[in-house]
Backbone as CSV, one residue per row, in Angstrom:
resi,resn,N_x,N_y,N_z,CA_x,CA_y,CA_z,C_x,C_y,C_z
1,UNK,96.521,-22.367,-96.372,96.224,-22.173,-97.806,96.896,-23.276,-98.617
2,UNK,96.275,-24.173,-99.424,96.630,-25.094,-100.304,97.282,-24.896,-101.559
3,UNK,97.832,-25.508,-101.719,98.706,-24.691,-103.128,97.820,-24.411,-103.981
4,UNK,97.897,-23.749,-105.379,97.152,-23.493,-105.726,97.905,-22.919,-107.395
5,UNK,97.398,-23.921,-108.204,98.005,-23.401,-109.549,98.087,-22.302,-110.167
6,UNK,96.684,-21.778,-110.272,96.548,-20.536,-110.669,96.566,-19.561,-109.653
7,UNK,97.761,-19.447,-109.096,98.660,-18.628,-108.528,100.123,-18.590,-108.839
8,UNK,100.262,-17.326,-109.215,101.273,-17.551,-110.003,102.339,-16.456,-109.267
9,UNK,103.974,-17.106,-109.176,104.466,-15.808,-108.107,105.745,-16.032,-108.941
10,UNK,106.145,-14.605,-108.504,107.602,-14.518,-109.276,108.293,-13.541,-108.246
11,UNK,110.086,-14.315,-108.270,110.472,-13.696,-107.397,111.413,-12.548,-107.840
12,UNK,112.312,-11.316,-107.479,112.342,-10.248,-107.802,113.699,-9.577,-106.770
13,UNK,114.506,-9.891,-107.705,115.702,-9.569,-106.613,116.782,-8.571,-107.341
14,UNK,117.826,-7.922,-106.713,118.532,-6.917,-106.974,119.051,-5.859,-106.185
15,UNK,119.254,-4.724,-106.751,119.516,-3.417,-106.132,118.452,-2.215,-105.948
16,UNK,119.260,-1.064,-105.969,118.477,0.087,-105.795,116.764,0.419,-106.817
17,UNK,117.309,0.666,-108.088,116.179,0.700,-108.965,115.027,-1.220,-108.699
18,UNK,115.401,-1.981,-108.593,114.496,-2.883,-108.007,113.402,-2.940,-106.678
19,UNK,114.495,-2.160,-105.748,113.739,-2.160,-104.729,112.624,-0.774,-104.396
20,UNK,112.816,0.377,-105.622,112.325,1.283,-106.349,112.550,2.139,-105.416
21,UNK,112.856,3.469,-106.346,112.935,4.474,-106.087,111.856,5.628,-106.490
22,UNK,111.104,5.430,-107.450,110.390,6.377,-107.909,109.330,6.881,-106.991
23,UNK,108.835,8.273,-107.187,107.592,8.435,-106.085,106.247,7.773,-106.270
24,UNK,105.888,7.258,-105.414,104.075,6.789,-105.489,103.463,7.593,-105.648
25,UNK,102.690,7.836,-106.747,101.924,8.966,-106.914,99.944,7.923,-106.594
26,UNK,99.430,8.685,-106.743,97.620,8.328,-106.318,97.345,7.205,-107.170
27,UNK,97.848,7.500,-108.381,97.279,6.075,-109.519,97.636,5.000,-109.567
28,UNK,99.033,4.779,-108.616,99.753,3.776,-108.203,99.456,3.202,-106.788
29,UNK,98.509,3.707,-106.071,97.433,2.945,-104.790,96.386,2.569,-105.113
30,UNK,96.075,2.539,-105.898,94.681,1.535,-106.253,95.053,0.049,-106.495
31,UNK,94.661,-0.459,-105.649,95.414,-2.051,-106.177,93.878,-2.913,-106.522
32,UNK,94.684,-3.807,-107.157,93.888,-5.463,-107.607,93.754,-6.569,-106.695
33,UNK,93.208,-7.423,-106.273,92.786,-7.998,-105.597,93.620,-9.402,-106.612
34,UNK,93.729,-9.219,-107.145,94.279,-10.621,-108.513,96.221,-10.399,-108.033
35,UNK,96.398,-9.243,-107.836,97.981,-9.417,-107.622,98.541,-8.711,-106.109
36,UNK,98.796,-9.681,-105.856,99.573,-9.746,-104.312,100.848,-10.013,-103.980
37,UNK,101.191,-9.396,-103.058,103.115,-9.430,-102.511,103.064,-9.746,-101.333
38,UNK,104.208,-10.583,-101.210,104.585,-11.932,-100.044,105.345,-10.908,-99.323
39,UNK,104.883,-10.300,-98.460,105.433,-9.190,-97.528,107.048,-9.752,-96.728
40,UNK,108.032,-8.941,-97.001,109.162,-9.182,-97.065,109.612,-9.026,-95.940
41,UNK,108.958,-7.920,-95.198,109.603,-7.069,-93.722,108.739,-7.014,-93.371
42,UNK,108.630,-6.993,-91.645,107.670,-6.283,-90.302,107.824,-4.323,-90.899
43,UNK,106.549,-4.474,-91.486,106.266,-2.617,-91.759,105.078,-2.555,-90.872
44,UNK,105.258,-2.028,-89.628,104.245,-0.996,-89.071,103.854,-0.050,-89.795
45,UNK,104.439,0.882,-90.701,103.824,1.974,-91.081,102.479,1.313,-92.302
46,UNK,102.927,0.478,-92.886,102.288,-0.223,-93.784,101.201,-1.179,-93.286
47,UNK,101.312,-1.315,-91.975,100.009,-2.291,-91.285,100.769,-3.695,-92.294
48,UNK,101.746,-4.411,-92.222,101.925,-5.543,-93.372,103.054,-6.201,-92.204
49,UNK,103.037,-7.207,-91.884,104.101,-8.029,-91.759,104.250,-9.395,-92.466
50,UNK,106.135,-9.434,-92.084,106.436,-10.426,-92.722,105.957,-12.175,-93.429
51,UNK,106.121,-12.399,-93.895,105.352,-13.493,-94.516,103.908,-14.023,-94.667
52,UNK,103.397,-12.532,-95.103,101.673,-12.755,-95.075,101.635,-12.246,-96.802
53,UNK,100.591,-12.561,-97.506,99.881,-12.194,-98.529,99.218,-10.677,-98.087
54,UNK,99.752,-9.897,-98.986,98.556,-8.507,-99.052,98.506,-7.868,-100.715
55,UNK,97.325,-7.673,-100.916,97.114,-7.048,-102.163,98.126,-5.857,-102.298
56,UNK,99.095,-5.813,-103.590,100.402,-5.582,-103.903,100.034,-3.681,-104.036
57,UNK,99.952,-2.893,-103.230,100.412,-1.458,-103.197,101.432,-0.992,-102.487
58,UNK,102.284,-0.313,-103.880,103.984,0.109,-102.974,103.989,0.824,-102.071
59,UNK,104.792,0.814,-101.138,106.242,-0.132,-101.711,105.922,-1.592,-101.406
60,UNK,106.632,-1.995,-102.713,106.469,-3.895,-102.481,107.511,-4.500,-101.906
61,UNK,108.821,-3.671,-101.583,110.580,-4.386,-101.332,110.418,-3.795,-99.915
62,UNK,110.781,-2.444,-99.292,110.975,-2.045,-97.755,109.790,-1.433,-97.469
63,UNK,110.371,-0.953,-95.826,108.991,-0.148,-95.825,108.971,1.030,-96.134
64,UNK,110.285,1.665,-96.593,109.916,2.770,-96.851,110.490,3.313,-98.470
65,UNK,110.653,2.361,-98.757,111.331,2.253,-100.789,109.817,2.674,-101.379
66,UNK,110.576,3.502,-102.939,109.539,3.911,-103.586,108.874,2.582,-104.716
67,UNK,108.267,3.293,-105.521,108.021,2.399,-107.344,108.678,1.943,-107.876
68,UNK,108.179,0.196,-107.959,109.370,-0.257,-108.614,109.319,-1.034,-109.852
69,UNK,110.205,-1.468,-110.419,109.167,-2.504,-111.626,108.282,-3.391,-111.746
70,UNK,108.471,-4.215,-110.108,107.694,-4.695,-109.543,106.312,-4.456,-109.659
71,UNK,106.035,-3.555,-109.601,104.837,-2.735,-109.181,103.844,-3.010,-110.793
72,UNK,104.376,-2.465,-111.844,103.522,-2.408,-113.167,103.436,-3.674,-113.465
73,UNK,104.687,-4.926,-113.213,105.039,-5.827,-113.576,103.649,-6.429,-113.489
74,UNK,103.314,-6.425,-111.975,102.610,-7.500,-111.481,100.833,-6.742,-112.358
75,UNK,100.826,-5.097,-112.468,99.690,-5.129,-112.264,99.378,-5.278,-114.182
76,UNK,100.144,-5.160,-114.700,100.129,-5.221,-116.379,99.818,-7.095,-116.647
77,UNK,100.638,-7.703,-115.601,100.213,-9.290,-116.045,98.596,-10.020,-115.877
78,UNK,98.235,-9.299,-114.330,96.773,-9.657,-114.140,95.952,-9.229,-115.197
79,UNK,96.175,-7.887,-116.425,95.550,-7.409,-117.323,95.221,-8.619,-118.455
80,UNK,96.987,-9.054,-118.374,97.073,-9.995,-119.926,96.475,-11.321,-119.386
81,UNK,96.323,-12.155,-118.185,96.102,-13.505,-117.838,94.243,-13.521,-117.609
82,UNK,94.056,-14.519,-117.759,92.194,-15.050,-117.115,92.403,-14.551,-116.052
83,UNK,90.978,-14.376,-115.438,90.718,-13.988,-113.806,90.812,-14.741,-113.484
84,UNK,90.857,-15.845,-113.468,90.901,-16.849,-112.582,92.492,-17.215,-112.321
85,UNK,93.725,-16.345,-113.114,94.456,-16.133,-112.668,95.185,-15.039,-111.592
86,UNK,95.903,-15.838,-110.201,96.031,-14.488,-109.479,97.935,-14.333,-109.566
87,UNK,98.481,-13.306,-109.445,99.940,-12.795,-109.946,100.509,-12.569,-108.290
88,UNK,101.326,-13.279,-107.953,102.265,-12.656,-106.426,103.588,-12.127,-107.115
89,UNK,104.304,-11.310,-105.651,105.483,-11.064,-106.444,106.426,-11.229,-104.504
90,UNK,107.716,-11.222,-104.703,108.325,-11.248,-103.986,109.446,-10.615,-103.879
91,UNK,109.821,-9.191,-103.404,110.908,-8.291,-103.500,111.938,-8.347,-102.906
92,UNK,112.870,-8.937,-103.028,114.207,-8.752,-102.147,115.212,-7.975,-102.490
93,UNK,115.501,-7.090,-102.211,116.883,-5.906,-103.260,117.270,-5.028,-102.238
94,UNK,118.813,-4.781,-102.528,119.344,-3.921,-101.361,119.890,-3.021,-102.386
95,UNK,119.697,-1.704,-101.838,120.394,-0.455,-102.688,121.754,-0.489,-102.717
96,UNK,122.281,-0.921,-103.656,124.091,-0.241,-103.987,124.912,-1.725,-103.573
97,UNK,124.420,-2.968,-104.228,124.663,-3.938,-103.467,125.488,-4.444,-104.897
98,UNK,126.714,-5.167,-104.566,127.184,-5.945,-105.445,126.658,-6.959,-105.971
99,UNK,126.411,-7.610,-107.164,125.645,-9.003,-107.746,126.239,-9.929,-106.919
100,UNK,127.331,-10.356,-106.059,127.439,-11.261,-105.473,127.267,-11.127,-103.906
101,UNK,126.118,-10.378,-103.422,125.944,-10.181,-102.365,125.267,-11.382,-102.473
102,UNK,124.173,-11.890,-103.282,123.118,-13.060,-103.676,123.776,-14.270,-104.014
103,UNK,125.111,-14.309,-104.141,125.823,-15.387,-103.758,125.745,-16.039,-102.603
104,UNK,125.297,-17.270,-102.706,125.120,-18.103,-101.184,126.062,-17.949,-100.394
105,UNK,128.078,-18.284,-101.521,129.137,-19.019,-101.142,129.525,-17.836,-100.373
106,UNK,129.390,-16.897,-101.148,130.856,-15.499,-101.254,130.237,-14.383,-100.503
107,UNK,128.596,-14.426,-100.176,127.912,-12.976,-99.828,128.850,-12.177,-98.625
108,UNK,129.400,-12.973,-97.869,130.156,-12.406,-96.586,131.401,-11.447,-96.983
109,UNK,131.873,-11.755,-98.342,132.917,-10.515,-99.602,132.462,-9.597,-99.354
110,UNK,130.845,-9.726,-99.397,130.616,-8.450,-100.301,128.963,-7.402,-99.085
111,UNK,128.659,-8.044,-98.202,127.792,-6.955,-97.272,127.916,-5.533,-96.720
112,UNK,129.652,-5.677,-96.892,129.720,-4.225,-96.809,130.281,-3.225,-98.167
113,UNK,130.103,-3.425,-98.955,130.275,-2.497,-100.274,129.740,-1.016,-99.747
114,UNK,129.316,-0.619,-99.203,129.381,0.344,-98.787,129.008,0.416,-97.533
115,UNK,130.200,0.809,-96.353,130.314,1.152,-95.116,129.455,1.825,-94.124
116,UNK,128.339,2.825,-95.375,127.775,3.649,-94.462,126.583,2.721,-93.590
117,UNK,125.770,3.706,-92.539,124.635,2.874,-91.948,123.545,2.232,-93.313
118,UNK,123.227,3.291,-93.708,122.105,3.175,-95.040,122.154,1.617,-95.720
119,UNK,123.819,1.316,-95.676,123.498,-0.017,-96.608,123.785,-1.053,-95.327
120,UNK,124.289,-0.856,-94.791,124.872,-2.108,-93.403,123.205,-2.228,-92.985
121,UNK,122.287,-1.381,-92.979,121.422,-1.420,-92.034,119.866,-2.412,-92.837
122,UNK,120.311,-2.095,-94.342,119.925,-3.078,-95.235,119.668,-4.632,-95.303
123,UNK,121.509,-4.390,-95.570,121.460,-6.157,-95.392,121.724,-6.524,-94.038
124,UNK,121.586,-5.974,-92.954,121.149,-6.994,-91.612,119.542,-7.066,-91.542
125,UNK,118.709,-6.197,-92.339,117.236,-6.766,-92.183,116.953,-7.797,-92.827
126,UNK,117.722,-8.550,-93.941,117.434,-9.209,-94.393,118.454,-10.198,-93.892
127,UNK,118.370,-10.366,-92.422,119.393,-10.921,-91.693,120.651,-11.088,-91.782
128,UNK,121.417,-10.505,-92.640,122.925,-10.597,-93.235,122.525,-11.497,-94.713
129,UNK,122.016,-12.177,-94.920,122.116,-13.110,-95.723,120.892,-12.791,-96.877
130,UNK,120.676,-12.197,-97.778,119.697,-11.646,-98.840,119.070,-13.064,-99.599
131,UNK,120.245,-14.137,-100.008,120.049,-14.937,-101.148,118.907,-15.645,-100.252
132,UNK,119.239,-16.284,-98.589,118.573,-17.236,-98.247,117.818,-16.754,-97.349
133,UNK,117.583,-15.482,-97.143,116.444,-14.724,-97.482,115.140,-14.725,-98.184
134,UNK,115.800,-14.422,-99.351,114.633,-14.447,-100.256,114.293,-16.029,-100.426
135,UNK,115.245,-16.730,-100.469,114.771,-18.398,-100.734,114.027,-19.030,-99.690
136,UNK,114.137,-18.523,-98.387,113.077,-18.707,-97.213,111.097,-18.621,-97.704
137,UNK,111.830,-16.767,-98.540,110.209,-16.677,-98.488,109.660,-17.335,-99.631
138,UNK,110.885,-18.158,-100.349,110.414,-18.221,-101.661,110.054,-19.814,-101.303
139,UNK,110.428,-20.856,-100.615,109.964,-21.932,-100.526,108.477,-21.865,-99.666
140,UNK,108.249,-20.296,-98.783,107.057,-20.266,-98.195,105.879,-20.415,-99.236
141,UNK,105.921,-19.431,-100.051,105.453,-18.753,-101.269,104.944,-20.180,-102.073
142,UNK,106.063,-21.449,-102.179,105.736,-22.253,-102.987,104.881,-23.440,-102.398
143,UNK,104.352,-23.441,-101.483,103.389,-23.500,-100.348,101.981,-23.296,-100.970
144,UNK,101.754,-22.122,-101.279,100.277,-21.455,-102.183,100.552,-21.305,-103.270
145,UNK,101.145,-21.376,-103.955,101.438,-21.430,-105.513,102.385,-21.574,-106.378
146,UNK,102.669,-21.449,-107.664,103.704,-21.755,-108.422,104.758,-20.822,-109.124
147,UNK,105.769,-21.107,-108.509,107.055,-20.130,-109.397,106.839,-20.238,-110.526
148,UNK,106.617,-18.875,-111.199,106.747,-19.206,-112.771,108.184,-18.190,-113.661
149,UNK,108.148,-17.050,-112.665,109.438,-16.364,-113.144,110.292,-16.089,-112.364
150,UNK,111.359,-15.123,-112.573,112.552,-14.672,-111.510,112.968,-13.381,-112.354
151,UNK,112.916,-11.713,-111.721,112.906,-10.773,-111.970,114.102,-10.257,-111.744
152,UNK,115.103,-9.705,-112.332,116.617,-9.168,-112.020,116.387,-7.911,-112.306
153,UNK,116.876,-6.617,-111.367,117.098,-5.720,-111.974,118.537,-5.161,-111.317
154,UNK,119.764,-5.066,-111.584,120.967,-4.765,-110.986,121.858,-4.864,-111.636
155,UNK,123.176,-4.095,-111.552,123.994,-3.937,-112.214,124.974,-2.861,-112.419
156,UNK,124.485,-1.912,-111.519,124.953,-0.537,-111.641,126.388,-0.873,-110.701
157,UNK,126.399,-1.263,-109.626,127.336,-1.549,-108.824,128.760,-2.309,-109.464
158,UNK,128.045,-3.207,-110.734,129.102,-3.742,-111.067,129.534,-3.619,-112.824
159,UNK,129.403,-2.639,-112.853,129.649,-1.688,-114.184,130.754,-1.978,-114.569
160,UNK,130.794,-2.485,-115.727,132.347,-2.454,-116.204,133.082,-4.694,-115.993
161,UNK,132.059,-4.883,-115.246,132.902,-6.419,-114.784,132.127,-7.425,-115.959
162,UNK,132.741,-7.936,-116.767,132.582,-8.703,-117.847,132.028,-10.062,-116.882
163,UNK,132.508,-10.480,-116.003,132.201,-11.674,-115.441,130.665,-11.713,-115.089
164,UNK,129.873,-10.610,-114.629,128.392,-10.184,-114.416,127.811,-11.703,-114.920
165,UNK,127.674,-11.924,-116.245,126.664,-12.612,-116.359,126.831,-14.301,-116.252
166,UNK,128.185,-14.758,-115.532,128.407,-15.775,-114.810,128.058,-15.646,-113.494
167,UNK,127.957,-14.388,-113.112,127.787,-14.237,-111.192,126.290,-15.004,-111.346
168,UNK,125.327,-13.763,-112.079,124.216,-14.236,-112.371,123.512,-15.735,-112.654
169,UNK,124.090,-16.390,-113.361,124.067,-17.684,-113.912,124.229,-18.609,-112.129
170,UNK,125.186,-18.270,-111.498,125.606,-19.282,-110.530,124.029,-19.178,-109.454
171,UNK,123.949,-17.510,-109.260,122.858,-16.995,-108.381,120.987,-18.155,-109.180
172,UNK,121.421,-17.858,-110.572,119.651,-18.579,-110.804,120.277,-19.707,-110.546
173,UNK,121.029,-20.242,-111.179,121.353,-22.267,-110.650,120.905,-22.620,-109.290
174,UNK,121.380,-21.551,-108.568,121.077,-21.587,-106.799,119.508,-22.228,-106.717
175,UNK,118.845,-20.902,-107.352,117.986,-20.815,-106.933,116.956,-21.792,-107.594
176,UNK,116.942,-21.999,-108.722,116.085,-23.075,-109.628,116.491,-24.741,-108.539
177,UNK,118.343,-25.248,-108.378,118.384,-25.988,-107.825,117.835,-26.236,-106.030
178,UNK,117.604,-25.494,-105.522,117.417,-24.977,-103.811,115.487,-24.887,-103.864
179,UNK,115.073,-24.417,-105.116,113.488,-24.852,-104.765,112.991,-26.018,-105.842
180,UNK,113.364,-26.729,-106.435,113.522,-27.846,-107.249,112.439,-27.469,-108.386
181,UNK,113.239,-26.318,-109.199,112.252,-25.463,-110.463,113.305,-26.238,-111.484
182,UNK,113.075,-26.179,-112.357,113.174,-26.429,-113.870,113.518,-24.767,-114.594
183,UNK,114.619,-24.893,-115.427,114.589,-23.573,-116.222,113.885,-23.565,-117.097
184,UNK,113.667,-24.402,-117.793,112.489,-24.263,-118.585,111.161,-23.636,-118.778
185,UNK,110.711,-23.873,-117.230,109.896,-23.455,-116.473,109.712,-22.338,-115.937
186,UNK,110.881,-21.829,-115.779,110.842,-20.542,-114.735,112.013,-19.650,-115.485
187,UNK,111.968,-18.884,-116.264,113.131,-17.680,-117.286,113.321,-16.828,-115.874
188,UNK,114.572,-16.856,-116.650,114.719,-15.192,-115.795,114.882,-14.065,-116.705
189,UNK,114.350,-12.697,-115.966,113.865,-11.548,-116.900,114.795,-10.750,-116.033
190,UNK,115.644,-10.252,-117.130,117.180,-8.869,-116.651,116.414,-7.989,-117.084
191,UNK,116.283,-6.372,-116.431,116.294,-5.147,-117.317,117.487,-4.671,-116.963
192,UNK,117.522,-3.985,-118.608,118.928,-3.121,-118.528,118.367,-1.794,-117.644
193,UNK,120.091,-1.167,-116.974,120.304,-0.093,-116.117,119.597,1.234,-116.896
194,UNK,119.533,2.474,-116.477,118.973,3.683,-117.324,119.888,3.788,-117.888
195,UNK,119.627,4.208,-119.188,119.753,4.817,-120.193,120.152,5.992,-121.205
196,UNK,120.282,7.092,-119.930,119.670,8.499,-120.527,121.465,9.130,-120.742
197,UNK,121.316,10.201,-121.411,122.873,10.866,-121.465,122.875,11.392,-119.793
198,UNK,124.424,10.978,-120.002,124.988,11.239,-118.536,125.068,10.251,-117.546
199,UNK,124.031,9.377,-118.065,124.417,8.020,-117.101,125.380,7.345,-116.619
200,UNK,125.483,7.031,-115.444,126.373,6.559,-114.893,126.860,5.210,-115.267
201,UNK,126.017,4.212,-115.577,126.688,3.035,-115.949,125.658,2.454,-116.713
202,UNK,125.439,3.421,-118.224,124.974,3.120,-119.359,125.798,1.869,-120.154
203,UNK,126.950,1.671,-120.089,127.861,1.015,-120.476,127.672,-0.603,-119.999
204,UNK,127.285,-0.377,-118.949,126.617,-1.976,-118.409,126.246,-3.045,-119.502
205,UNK,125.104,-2.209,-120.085,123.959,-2.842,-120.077,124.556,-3.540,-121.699
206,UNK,126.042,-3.194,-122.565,126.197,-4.120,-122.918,126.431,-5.435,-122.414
207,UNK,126.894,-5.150,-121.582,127.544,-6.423,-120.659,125.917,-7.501,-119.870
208,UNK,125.072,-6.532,-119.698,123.815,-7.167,-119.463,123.520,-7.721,-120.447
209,UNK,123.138,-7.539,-121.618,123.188,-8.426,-122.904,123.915,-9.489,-123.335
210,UNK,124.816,-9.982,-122.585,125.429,-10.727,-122.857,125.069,-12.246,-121.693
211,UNK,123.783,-11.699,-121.092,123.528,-12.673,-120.241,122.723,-13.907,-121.152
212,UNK,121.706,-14.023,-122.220,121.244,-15.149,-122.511,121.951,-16.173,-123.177
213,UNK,123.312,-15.477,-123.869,124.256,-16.136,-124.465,125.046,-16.938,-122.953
214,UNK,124.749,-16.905,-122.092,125.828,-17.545,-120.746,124.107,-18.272,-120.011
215,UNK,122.676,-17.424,-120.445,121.772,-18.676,-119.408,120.709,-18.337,-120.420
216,UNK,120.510,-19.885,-120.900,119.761,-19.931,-122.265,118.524,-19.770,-122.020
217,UNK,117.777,-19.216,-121.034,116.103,-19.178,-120.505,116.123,-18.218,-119.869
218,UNK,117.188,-16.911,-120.329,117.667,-15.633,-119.413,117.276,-14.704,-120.835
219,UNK,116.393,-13.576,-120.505,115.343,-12.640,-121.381,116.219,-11.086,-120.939
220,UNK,116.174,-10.190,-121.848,116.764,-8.893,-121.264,115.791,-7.849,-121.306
221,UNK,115.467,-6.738,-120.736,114.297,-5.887,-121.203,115.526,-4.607,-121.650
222,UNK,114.520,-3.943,-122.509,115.384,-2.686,-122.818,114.772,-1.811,-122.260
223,UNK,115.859,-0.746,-121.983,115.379,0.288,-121.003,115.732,1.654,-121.805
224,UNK,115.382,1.344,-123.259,115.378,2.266,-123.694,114.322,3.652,-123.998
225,UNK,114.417,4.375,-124.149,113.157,5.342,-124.337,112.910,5.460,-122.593
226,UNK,112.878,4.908,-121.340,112.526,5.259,-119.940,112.930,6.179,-119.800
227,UNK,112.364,7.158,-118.923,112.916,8.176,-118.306,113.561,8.133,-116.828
228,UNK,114.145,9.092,-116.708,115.092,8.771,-115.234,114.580,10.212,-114.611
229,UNK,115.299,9.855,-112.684,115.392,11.144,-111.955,116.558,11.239,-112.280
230,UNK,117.746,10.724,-112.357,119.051,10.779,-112.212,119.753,9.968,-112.778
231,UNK,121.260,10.006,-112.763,121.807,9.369,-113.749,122.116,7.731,-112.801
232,UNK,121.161,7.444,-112.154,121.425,5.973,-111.845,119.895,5.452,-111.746
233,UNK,119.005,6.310,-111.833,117.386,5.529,-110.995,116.555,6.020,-112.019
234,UNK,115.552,5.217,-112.540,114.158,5.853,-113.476,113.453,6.747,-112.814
235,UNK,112.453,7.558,-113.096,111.909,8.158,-112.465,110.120,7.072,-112.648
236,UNK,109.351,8.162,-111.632,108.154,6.847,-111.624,107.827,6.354,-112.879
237,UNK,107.457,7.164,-114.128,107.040,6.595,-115.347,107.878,5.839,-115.997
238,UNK,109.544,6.079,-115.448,110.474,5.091,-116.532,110.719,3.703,-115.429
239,UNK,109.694,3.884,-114.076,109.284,2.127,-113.601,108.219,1.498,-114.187
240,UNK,107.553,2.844,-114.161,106.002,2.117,-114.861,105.982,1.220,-115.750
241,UNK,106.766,1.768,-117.071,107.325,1.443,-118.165,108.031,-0.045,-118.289
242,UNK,109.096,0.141,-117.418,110.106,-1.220,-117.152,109.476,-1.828,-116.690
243,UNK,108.234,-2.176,-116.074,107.610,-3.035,-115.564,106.374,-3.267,-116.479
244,UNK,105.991,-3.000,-117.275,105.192,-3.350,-118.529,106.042,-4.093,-119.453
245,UNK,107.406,-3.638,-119.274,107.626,-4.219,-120.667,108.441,-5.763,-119.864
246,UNK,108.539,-5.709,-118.327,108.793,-7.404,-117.828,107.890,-8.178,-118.533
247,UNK,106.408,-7.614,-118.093,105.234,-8.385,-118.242,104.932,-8.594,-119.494
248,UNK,104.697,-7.855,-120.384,105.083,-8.116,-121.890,106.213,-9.380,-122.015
249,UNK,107.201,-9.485,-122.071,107.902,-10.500,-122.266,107.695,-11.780,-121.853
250,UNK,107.230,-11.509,-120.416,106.686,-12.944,-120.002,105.704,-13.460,-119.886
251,UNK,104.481,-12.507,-120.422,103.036,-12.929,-120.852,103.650,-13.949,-122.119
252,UNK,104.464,-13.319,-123.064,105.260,-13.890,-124.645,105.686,-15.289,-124.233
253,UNK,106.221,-15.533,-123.007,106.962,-16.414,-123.012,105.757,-18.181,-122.702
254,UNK,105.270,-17.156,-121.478,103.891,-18.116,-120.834,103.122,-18.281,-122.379
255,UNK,102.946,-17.880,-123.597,102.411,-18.498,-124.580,102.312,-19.167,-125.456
256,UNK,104.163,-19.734,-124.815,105.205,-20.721,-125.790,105.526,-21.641,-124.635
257,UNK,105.002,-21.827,-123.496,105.588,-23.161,-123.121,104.379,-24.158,-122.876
């Protein structure tokens, strides 16, 4: 497959709520033929292996993760773009993972943040190494088409650490410098953590706000009004949601450069 402009892929990295949790319900298997995901893992159950194109029905991150923002992201943008535009997406996110697991230098700190199998068993599918991971599939990806964004959703893990939106900053430098993108070119889009009373690390998401002031082509979504299952994860409609309002922002953005 020849590259191909009007293909447009964005990559999509993080934690738990990224790699989605919400349930797939029926209205969320109907897919588009215009937006497709760069299959991340060997899923037998899914008939999908690794590094192939398949028309994007969740789960888009594991094989067995729910709805994620991913999911509306991609299918709300094919709405706003020409047909003759097609939307990829690329999921890499480990549940309960520190922001500097996606550190190239330091990830070996931080793979075991939590001891149990559930997360060890995580990041060894993504061979120990998540950042160059995803940058594997992401130089594949740039092969058939063009990076145009980079999707963050994480933060819960590191609640409370003012430094967050330097970790972040070092992680896009990585990555803009390692596939030879331009920021200009390629924003990155944060959503803030849930929201709701009782939340666990509602408090974040000042500290998430404080990311475009530290990376000047760095966008925040609000995650306000979403609904949750719990006090750390949206529930399906408050992904639905967060993933309309990615695409919203960066339909906005694609109309200013």
């Amino acid at each position: 497959m020849a590259q191909d402009t009007n293909f447009h892929i964005y990559l999509c990295f993080g934690q738990s709520n990224m790699e989605g949790q919400g349930v797939i319900e029926v209205q969320d298997t109907i897919g588009n033929e215009r937006f497709k995901v760069l299959q991340a893992l060997d899923c037998p159950n899914l008939q999908r292996s690794k590094g192939n194109w398949y028309t994007a029905i969740p789960p888009l991150s594991q094989c067995h993760s729910g709805l994620s923002p991913s999911d509306y992201f991609g299918r709300t943008m094919v709405g706003y773009l020409p047909d003759s535009i097609t939307v990829g997406v690329i999921n890499v996110a480990v549940g309960g993972c520190d922001i500097r697991l996606f550190d190239k230098d330091i990830y070996p700190n931080y793979d075991d943040t939590y001891k149990e199998d559930w997360f060890t068993k995580k990041v060894a599918g993504y061979d120990g190494n998540p950042y160059e991971y995803l940058l594997n599939l992401a130089k594949k990806a740039q092969r058939d088409g063009v990076i145009k964004g980079i999707l963050l959703h994480q933060g819960e893990t590191n609640t409370g650490d003012t430094e967050w939106p330097q970790y972040v900053r070092k992680i896009y430098d990585d990555l803009l410098s390692h596939l030879s993108l331009e920021a200009a070119d390629v924003p990155l889009i944060a959503g803030e953590v849930v929201s709701v009373p009782n939340s666990c690390c509602t408090a974040m998401n000042d500290i998430i706000n404080r990311l475009p002031e530290v990376v000047e082509t760095a966008h925040v979504i609000s995650s306000d009004g979403c609904s949750a299952m719990d006090e750390a994860h949206f529930d399906s409609e408050g992904y639905r949601e967060m993933g309309r309002r990615y695409a919203k922002k960066m339909y906005q953005i694609l109309q200013h450069q």
